[in-house]
LUMKE-516158 format. One record per residue (C-alpha): residue number from 1; residue in one letter; x, y, z. Coordinates in nm, 2 decimals. Layout:
<pts>
PT    i  aa      px      py      pz
PT  NUM   A       X       Y       Z
...
</pts>
This chain:
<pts>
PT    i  aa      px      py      pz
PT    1   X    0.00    0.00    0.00
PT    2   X    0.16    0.37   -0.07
PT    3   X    0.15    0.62    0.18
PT    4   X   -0.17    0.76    0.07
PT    5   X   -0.34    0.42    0.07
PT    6   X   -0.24    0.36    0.47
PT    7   X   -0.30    0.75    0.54
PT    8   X   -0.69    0.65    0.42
PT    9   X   -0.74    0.30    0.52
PT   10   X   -0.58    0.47    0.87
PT   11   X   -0.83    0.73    0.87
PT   12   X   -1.13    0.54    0.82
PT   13   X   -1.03    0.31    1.11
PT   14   X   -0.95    0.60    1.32
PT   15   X   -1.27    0.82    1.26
PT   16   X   -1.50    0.47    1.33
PT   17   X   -1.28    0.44    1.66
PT   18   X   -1.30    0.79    1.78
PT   19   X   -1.46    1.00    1.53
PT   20   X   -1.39    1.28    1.39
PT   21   X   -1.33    1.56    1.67
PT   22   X   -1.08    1.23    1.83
PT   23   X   -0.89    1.19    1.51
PT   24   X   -0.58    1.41    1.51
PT   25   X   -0.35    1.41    1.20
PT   26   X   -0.10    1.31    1.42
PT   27   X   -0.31    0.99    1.55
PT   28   X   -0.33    0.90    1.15
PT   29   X   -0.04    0.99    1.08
PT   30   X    0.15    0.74    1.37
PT   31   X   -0.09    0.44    1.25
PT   32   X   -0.02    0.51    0.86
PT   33   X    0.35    0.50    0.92
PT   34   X    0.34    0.82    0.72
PT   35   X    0.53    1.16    0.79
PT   36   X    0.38    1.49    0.77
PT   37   X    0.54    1.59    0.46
PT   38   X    0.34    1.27    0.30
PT   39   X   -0.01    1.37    0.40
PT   40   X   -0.01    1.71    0.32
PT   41   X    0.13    1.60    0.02
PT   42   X   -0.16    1.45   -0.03
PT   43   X   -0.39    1.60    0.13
PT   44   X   -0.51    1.95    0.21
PT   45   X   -0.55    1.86    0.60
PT   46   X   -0.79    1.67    0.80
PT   47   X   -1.12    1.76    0.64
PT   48   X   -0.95    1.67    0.31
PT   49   X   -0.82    1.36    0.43
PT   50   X   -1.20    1.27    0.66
PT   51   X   -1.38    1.35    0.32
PT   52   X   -1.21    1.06    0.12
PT   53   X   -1.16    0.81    0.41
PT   54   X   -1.59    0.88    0.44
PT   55   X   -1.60    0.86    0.07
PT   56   X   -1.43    0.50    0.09
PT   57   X   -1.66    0.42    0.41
PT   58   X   -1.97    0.49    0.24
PT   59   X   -1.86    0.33   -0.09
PT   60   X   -1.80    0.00    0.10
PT   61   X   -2.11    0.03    0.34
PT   62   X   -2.31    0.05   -0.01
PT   63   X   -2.09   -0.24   -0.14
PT   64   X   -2.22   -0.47    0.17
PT   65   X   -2.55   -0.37    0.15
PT   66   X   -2.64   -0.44   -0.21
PT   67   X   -2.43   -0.76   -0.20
PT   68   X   -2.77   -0.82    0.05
PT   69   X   -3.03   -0.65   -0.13
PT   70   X   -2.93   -0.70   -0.46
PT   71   X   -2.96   -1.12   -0.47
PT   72   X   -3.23   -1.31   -0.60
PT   73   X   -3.56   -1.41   -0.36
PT   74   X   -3.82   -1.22   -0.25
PT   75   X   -3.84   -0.88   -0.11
PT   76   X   -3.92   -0.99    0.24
PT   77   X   -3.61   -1.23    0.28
PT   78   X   -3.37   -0.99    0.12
PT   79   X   -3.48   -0.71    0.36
PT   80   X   -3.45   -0.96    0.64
PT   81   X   -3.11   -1.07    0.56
PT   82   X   -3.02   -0.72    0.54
PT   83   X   -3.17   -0.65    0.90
PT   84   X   -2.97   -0.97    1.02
PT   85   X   -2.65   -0.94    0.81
PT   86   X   -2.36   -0.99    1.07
PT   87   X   -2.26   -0.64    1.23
PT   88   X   -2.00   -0.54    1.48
PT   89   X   -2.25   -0.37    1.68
PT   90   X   -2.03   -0.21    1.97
PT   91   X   -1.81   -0.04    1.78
PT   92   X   -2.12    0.12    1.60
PT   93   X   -2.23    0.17    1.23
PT   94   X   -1.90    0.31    0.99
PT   95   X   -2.10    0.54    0.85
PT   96   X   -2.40    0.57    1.13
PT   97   X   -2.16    0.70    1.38
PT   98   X   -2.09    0.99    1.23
PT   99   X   -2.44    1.15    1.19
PT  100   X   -2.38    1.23    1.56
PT  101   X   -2.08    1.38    1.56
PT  102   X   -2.13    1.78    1.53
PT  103   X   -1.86    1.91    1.38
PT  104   X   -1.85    1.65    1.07
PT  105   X   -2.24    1.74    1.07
PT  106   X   -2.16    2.09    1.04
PT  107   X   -1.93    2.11    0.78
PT  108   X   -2.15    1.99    0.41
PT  109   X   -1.85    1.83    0.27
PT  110   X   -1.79    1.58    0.54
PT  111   X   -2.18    1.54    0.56
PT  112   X   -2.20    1.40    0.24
PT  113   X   -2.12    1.07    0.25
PT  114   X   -2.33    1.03    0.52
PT  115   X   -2.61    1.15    0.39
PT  116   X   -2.56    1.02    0.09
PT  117   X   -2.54    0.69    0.24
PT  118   X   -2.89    0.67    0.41
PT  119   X   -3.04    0.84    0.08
PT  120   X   -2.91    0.56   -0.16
PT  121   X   -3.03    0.27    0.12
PT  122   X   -3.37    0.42    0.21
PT  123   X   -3.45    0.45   -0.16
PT  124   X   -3.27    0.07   -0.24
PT  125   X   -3.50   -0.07    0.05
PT  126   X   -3.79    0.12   -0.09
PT  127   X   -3.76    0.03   -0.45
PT  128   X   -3.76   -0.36   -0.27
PT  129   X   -4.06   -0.25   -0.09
PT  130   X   -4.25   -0.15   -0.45
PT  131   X   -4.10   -0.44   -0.62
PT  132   X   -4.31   -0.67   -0.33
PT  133   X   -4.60   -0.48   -0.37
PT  134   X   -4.59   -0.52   -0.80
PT  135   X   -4.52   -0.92   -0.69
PT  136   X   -4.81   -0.94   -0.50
PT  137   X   -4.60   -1.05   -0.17
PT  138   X   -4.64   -0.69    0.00
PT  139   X   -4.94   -0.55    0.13
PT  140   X   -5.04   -0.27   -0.12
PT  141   X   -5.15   -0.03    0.13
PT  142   X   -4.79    0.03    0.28
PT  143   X   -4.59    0.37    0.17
PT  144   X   -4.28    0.21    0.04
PT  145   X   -4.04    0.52    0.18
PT  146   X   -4.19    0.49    0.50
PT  147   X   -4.06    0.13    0.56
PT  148   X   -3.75    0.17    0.44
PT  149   X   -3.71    0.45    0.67
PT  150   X   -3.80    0.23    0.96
PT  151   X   -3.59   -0.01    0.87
PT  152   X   -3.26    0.20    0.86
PT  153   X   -3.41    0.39    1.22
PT  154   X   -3.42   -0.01    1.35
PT  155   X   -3.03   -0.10    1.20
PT  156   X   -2.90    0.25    1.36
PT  157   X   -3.15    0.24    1.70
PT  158   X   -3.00   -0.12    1.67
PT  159   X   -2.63    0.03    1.70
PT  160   X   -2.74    0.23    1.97
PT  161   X   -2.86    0.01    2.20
PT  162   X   -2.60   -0.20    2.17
PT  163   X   -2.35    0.05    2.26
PT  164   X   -2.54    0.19    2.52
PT  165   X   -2.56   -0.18    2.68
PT  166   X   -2.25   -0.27    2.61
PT  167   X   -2.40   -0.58    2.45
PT  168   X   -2.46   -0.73    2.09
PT  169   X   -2.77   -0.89    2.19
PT  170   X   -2.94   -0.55    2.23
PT  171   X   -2.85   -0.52    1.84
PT  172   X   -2.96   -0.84    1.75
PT  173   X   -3.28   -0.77    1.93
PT  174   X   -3.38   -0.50    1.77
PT  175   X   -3.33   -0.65    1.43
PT  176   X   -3.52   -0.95    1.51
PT  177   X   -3.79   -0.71    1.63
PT  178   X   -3.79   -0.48    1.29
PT  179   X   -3.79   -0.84    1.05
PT  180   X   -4.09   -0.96    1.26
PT  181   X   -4.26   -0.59    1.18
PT  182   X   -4.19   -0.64    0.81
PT  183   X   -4.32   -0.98    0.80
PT  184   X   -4.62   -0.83    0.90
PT  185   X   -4.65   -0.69    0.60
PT  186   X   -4.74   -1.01    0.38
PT  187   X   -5.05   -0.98    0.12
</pts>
């Protein structure tokens, strides 16, 4: 990997570990094995560098999530595997995380990716919804945006939970408790 490749791949790690007010250059710098002189040949500075490390975050949390949504069966069991696809909930979502953190909220650049993010997966999850609905496996009455919605509140309410008690089985809960709300939604 070149020095640009660790100083990213460093900073993505670092920003899920202590976001983005506890992620110093310095902190990325000493886990890149990079000098100074590197990144700020590379970079502008720490927004420049958080902007493409989020970039990368969000590209790969899309990546996992259509590797979900996008195989073949039924709406209902590809939003379900989604709910239950194998997280790391105590150290938080990648991308999740970050829609708390004020000073990466506040700036649009660094917001991006995150909103970005949620866009592209509430409107994949509700494009699943309609396709249920046109397949006769969905109830037609239901507001496809409006499930999709719940279903990313349940994955990130999921994340907090399970950091707030310390346990995954607060995640997992939650999950099994948003797939069991979806089922309910059977024609």
């Amino acid at each position: 990997m070149n020095a640009r490749e660790r100083l990213v791949t460093s900073a993505q790690e670092l920003l899920w570990e202590r976001g983005y007010g506890g992620t110093s250059p310095k902190a990325v710098q000493e886990r890149a094995g990079a000098g100074q002189g590197s990144m700020y040949h590379h970079f502008a500075g720490k927004a420049d560098l958080t902007a493409a490390a989020l970039e990368r975050t969000a590209a790969a949390e899309r990546e996992r999530a259509e590797s979900v949504l996008g195989g073949d069966g039924p709406a209902l069991e590809r939003i379900a595997a989604y709910l239950r696809r194998e997280r790391p909930a105590l150290r938080g979502c990648p991308i999740g995380r970050h829609a708390a953190d004020p000073d990466l909220v506040a700036d649009p650049a660094l917001r991006a990716p995150v909103e970005q993010t949620f866009a592209w997966l509430r409107d994949r999850l509700a494009g699943i919804v309609a396709e249920g609905q046109r397949d006769g496996e969905l109830r037609a009455d239901v507001e496809p945006a409006a499930i999709a919605a719940a279903v990313v509140a349940a994955v990130q309410g999921g994340y907090v939970l399970a950091r707030a008690a310390g346990a995954q089985e607060a995640f997992d809960l939650a999950v099994d408790g948003a797939v069991l709300l979806v089922e309910g939604l059977r024609a």
